[in-house]
C-alpha positions as CSV (number, residue, x, y, z in Angstrom):
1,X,118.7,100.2,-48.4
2,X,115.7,98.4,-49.9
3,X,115.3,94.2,-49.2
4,X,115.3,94.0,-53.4
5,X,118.7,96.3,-53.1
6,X,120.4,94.5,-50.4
7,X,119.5,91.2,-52.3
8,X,121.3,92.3,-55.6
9,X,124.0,93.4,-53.4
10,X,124.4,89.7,-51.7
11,X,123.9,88.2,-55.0
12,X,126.6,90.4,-56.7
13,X,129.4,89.1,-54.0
14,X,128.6,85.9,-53.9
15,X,128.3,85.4,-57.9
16,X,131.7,84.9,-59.9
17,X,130.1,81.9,-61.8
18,X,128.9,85.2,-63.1
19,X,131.6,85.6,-65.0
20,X,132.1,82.1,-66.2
21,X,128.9,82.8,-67.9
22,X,130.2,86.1,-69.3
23,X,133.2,84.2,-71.0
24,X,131.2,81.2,-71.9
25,X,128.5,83.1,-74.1
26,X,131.8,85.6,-74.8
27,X,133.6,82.2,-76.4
28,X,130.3,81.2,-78.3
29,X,130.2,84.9,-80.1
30,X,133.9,84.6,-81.0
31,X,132.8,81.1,-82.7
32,X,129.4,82.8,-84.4
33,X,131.5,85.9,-85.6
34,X,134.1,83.1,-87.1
35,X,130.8,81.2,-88.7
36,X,129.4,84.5,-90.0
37,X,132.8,85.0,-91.9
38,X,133.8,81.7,-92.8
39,X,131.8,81.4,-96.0
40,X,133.5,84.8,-97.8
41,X,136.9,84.1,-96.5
42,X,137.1,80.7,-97.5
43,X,135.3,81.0,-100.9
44,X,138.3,81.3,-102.7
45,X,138.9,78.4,-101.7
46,X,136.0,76.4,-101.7
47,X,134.6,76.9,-105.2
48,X,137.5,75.4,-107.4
49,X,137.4,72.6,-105.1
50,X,134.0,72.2,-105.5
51,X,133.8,73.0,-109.4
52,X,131.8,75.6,-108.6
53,X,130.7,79.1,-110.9
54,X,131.9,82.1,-107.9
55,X,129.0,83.7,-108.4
56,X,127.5,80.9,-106.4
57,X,128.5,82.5,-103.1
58,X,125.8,84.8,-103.6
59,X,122.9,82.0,-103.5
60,X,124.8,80.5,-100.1
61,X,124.7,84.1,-98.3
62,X,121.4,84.7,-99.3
63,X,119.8,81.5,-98.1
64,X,122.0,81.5,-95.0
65,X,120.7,85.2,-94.2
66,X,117.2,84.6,-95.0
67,X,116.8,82.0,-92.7
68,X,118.3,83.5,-89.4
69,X,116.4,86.6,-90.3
70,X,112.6,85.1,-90.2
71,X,113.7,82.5,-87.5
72,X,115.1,85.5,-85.1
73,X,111.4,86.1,-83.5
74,X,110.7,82.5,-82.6
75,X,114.2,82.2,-81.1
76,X,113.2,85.7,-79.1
77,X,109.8,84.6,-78.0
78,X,111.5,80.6,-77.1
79,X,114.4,82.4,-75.0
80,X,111.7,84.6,-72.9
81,X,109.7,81.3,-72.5
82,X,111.7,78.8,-71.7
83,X,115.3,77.6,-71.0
84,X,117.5,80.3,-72.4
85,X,120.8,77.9,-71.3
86,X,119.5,74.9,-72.6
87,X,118.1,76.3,-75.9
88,X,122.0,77.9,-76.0
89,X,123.9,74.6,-75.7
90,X,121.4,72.9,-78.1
91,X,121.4,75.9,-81.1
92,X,124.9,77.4,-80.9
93,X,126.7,74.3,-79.1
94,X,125.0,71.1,-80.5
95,X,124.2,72.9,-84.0
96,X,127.1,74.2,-84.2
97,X,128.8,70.7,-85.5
98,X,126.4,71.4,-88.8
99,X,129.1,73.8,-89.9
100,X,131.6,70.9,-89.3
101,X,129.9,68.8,-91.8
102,X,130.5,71.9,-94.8
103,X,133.8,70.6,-94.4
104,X,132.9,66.6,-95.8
105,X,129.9,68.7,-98.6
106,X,130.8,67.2,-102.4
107,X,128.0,68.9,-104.5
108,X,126.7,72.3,-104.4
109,X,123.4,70.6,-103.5
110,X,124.9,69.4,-100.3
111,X,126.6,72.3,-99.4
112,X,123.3,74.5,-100.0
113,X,121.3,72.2,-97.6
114,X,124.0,72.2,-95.0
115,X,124.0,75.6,-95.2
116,X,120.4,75.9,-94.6
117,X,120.2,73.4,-91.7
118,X,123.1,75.1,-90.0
119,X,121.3,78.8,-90.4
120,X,118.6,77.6,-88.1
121,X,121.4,77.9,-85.5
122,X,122.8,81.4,-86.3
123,X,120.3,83.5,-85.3
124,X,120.1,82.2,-81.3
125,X,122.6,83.8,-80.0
126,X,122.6,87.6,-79.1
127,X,119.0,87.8,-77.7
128,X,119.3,84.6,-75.4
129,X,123.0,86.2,-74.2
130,X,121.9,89.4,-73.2
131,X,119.1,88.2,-72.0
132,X,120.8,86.3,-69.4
133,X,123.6,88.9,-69.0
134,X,120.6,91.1,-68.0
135,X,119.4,88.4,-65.4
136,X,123.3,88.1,-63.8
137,X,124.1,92.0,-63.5
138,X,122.6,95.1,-62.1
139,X,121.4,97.8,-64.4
140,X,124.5,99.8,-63.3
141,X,127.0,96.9,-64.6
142,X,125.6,95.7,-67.5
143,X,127.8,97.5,-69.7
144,X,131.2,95.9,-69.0
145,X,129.2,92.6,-69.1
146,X,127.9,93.7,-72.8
147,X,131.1,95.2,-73.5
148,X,133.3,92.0,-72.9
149,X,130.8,90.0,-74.9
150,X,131.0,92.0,-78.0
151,X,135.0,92.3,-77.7
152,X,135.0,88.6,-78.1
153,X,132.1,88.6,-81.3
154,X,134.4,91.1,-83.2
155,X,138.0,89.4,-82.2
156,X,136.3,86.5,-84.1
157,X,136.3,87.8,-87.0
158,X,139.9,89.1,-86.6
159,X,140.4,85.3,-85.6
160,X,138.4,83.9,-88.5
161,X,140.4,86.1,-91.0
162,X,143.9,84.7,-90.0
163,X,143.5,81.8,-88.9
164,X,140.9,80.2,-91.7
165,X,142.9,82.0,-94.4
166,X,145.9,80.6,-93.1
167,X,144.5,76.9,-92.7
168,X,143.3,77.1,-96.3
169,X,146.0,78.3,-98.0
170,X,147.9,74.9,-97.4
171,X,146.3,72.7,-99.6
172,X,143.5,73.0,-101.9
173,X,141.5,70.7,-99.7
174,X,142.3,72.1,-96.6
175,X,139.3,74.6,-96.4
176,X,137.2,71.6,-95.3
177,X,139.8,71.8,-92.5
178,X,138.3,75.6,-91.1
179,X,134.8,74.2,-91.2
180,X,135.5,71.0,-89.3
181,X,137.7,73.4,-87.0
182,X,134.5,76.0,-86.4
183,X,132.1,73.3,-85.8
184,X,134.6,71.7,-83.3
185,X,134.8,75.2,-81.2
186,X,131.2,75.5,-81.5
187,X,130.7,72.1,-79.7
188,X,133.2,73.0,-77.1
189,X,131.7,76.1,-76.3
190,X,128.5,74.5,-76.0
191,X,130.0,72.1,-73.4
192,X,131.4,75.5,-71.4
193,X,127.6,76.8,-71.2
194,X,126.7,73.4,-69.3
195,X,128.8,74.4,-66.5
196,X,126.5,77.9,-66.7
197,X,123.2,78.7,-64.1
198,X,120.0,79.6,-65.8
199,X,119.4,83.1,-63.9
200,X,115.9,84.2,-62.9
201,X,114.0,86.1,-64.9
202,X,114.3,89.6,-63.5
203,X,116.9,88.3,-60.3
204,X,118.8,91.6,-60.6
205,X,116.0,93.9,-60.9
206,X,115.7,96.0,-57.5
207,X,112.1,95.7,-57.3
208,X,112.1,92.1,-57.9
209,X,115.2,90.5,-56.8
210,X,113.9,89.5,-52.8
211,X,110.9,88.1,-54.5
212,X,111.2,86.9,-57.9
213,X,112.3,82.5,-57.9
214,X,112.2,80.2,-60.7
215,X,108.6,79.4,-59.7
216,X,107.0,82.1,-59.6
217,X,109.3,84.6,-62.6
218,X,107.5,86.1,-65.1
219,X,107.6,84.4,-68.7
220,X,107.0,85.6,-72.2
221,X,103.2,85.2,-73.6
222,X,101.8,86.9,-76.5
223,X,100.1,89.1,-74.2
224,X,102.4,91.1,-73.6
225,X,103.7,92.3,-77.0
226,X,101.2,94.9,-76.9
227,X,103.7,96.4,-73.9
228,X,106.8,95.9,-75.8
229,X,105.2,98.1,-78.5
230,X,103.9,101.0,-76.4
231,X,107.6,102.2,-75.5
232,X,108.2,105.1,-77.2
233,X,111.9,104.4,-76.7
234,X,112.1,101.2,-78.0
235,X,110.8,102.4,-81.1
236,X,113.4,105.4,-81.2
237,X,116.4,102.9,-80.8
238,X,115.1,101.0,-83.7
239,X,114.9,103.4,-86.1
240,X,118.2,105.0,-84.7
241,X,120.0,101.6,-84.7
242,X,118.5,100.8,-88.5
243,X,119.8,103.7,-89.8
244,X,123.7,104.2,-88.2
245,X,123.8,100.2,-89.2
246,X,122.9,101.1,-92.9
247,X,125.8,102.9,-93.2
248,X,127.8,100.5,-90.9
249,X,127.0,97.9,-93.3
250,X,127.5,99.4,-96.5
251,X,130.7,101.0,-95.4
252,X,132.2,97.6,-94.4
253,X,130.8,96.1,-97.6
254,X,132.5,98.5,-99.9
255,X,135.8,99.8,-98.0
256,X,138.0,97.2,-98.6
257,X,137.7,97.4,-102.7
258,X,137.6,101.2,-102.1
259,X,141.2,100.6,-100.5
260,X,142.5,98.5,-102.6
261,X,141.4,101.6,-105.6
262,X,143.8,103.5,-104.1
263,X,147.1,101.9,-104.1
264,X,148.2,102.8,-100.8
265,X,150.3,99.2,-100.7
266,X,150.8,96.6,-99.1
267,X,150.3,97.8,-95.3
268,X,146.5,98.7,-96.3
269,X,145.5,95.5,-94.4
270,X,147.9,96.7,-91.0
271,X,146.7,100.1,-91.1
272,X,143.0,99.0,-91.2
273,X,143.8,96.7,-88.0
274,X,143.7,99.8,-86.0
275,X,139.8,100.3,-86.7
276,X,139.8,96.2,-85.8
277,X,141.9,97.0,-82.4
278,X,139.6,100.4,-81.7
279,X,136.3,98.3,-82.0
280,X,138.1,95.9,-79.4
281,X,139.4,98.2,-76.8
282,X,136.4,100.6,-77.2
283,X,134.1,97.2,-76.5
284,X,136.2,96.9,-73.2
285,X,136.5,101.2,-72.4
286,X,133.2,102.2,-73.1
287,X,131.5,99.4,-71.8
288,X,132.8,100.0,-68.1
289,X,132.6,103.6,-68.7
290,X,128.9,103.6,-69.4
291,X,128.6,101.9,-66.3
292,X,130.4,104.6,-64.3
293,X,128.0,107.1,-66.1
294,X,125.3,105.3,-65.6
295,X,125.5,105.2,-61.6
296,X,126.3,109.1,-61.9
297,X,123.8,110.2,-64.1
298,X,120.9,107.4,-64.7
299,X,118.5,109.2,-66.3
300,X,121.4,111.0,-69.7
301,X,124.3,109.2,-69.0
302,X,124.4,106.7,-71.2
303,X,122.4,108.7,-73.7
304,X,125.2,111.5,-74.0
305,X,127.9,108.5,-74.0
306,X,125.6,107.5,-77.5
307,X,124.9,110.4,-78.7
308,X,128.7,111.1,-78.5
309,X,129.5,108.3,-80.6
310,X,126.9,108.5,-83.2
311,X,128.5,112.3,-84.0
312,X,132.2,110.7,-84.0
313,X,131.0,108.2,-86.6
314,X,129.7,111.0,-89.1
315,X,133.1,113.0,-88.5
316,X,135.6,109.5,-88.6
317,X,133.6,107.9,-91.8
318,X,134.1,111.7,-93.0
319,X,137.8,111.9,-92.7
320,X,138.0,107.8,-93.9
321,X,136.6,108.5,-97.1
322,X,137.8,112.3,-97.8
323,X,141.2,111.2,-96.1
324,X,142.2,108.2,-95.7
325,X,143.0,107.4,-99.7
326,X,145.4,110.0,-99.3
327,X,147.3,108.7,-96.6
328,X,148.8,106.0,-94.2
329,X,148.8,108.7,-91.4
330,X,144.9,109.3,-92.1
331,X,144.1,106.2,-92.8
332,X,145.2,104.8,-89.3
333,X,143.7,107.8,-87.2
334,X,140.2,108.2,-89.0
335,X,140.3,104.2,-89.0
336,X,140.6,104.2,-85.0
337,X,138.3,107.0,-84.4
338,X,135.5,104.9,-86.8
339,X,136.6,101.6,-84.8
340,X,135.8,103.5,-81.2
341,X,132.2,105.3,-82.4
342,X,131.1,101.4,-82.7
343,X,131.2,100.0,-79.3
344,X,130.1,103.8,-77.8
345,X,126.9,103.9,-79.6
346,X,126.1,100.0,-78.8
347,X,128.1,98.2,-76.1
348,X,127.9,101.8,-74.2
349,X,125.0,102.9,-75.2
350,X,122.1,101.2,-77.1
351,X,122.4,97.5,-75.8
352,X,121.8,98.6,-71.8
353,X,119.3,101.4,-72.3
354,X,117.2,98.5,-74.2
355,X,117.8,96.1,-71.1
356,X,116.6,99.2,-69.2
357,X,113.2,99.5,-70.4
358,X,112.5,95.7,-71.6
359,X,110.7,93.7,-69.1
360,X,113.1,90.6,-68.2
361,X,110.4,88.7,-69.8
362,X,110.4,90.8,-72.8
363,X,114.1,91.3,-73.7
364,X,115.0,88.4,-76.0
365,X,112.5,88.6,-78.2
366,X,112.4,92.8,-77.8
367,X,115.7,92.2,-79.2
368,X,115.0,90.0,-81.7
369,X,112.2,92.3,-83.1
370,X,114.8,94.5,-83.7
371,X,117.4,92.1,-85.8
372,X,114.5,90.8,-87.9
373,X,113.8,94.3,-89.4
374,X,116.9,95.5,-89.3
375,X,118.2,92.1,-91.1
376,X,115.1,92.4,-94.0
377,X,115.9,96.7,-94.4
378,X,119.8,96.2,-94.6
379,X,119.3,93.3,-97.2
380,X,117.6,96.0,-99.1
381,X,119.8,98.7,-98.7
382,X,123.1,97.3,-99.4
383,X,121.0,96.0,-103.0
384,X,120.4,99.8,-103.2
385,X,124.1,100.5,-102.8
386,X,125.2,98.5,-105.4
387,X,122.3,100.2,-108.1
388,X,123.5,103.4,-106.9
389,X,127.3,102.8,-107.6
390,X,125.9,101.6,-111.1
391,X,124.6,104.9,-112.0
392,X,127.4,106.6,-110.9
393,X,129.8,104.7,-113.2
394,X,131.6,102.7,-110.3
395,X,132.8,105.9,-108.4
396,X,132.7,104.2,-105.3
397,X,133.7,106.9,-103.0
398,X,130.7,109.5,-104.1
399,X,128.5,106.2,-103.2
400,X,129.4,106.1,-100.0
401,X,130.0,109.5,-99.1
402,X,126.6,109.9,-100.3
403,X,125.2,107.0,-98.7
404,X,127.4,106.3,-94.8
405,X,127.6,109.9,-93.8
406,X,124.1,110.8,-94.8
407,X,122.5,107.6,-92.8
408,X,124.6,108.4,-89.7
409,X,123.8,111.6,-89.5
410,X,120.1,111.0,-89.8
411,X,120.9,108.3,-87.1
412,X,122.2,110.9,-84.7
413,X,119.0,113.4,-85.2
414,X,116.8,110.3,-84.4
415,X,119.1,110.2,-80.9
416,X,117.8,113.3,-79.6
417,X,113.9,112.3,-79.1
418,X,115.4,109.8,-76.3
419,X,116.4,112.8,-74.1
420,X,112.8,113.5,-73.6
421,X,111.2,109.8,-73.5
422,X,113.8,107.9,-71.9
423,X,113.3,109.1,-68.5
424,X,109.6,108.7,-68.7
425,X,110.0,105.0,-70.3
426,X,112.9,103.9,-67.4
427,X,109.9,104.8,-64.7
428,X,107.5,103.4,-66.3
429,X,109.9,100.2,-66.5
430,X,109.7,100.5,-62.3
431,X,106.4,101.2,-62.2
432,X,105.6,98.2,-64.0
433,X,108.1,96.1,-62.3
434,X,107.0,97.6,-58.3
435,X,103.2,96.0,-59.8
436,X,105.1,92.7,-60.4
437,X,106.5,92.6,-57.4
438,X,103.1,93.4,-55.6
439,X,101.5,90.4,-57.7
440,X,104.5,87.9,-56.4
441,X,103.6,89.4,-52.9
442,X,100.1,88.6,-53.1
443,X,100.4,85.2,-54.6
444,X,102.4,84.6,-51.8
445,X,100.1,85.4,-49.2
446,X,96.9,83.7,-50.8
């Protein structure tokens, strides 16, 4: 066994504020998925309140979505720079209480400048998180890590959708009530990540992990972009993750009025809580099972486990749209099998290989790189859906049968490149990371 081995080995046994820090940045996605959701779900309420036109909601999302999207890099490049915990507690704790104030706007002026202020905050999050999460585990247990996180974003907007709805529907006031209430949990989970550690950049690496300290871990520059952009791979899970979200996104946009087309009933909303409970569990399965994988077979393991659930989402959205109007039965199975592809192809897949081939110093705003692209393409694209069901006389089913299958399947050809660069990228990684570690070594000595 190696000295870097036998130091993640120490560092894994002695480290359950480990998983404090798991639940802590867990508890501040449940509160982000709740703020990402609050606007649409309490609309109905807000606008009558507010003498507002409902066509207003559109000029809130926009501005809201704009801003996270161009801020995304700077948060990237601040996380890999500086103090990913305190930058946390300050944007998604602190910040948070902006949301609260929605709940005391008057004017649409007021609530369009909150709204704005508070975006500056929305956009922190993921990279920072799995940043750190990449900092606290080995390569081999990232995934449940990952996997617990993104159980708790998604329950939060299964949390936001009963409970807000629920708060509002009591008065016509009482939406102010569900902003107050998110900025409230925001703040509190920002206190949770004070009782956090700030990991070392690259603590869990093996060639790093005797060496690296807080004094001497490597930290973002602008110098090293030009290595972030010379991974073949990292390029590859771009592209593949633009695409399978295009149809992600356009699917979630339309489905529900799709559903509500064809008068299944009432137990529509139950039956499609078995896609929400398949995203969950699949978050929590697949996420420990890529580990397991991973250990096995480092080099395809986690590619297979992807490239297994990029084919199940082109055969579930499939049977959703060609079956599930017809029935409760179909509905419920082909809304399960979609809800499981999600958390195979990221939490099990995407997310660790990227933590794999990212330099510690490179992952938060590697990451970020991503969302800002993919934020700017799918606020195109889900324009593009709406001008295609126009010219298709509102047949909303063609639309997306033409548009969620097509992207999915284009996003599991884009898959199979990895099986050849992957390998060479993850050595390179070490190769990179053994040249670190001699540079520590050296430093040392002089």
């Amino acid at each position: 066994m190696s000295m870097g081995t036998k130091n993640i080995d120490v560092a894994a046994k002695r480290g359950p504020g480990r998983w404090f820090s798991v639940i802590a940045l867990s508890s501040s996605a449940l509160v982000d998925s709740m703020e990402d959701y609050g606007y649409e779900i309490l609309w109905p309420f807000m606008y009558p309140s507010l003498g507002l036109e409902v066509s207003m909601l559109a000029s809130l999302l926009s501005v809201g979505k704009f801003i996270s999207t161009v801020t995304t890099p700077i948060w990237g490049a601040i996380a890999d720079r500086y103090s990913r915990k305190t930058m946390l507690i300050v944007m998604t704790g602190i910040w948070g209480l902006w949301t609260g104030a929605i709940g005391f706007v008057q004017t649409f002026w007021q609530l369009l400048a909150v709204r704005l202020v508070a975006s500056l905050g929305l956009a922190v999050l993921y990279p920072a998180a799995y940043s750190i999460i990449s900092d606290l585990f080995r390569r081999e247990e990232r995934g449940k890590a990952i996997g617990v996180m993104g159980a708790f974003g998604f329950a939060g907007s299964m949390v936001s959708t009963v409970v807000l709805a629920t708060v509002a529907a009591t008065n016509p006031e009482a939406w102010r009530f569900g902003f107050i209430l998110m900025g409230a949990l925001s703040f509190i989970t920002g206190l949770m990540l004070c009782f956090t550690k700030e990991p070392v950049r690259g603590a869990m690496e093996h060639e790093l992990a005797d060496v690296v300290n807080k004094e001497n871990e490597f930290k973002f520059n602008f110098k090293k972009v030009p290595l972030l952009l010379k991974i073949p791979s990292y390029w590859i899970i771009m592209l593949d993750e633009i695409f399978d979200w295009i149809g992600f996104s356009t699917l979630t946009a339309w489905a529900f009025t799709w559903l509500d087309q064809q008068d299944l009933g009432p137990n529509v909303t139950f039956a499609m809580l078995f896609m929400f409970v398949g995203v969950i569990a699949g978050h929590l399965i697949f996420g420990w099972l890529s580990d397991k994988l991973d250990v096995r077979y480092p080099k395809y393991g986690r590619l297979v486990l992807g490239h297994i659930g990029l084919v199940l989402s082109v055969i579930s959205t499939l049977g959703f749209l060609l079956l599930g109007g017809k029935s409760m039965g179909y509905l419920i199975v082909t809304g399960l099998l979609f809800g499981f592809s999600f958390p195979i192809k990221e939490t099990g897949s995407r997310i660790p290989l990227l933590q794999n081939i990212l330099l510690p110093e490179l992952r938060a705003s590697g990451r970020a790189f991503i969302e800002v692209i993919k934020g700017l393409i799918l606020t195109g694209t889900l324009s593009l859906s709406g001008v295609l069901l126009n010219r298709l006389g509102d047949d909303l089913q063609t639309m997306m049968l033409l548009f969620v299958p097509t992207t999915m399947a284009i996003a599991s050809i884009i898959w199979i490149f990895l099986y050849r660069v992957y390998p060479r990228d993850l050595e390179a990684f070490k190769a990179i990371l053994a040249k670190q570690r001699q540079m520590i070594l050296e430093d040392k000595e002089a």
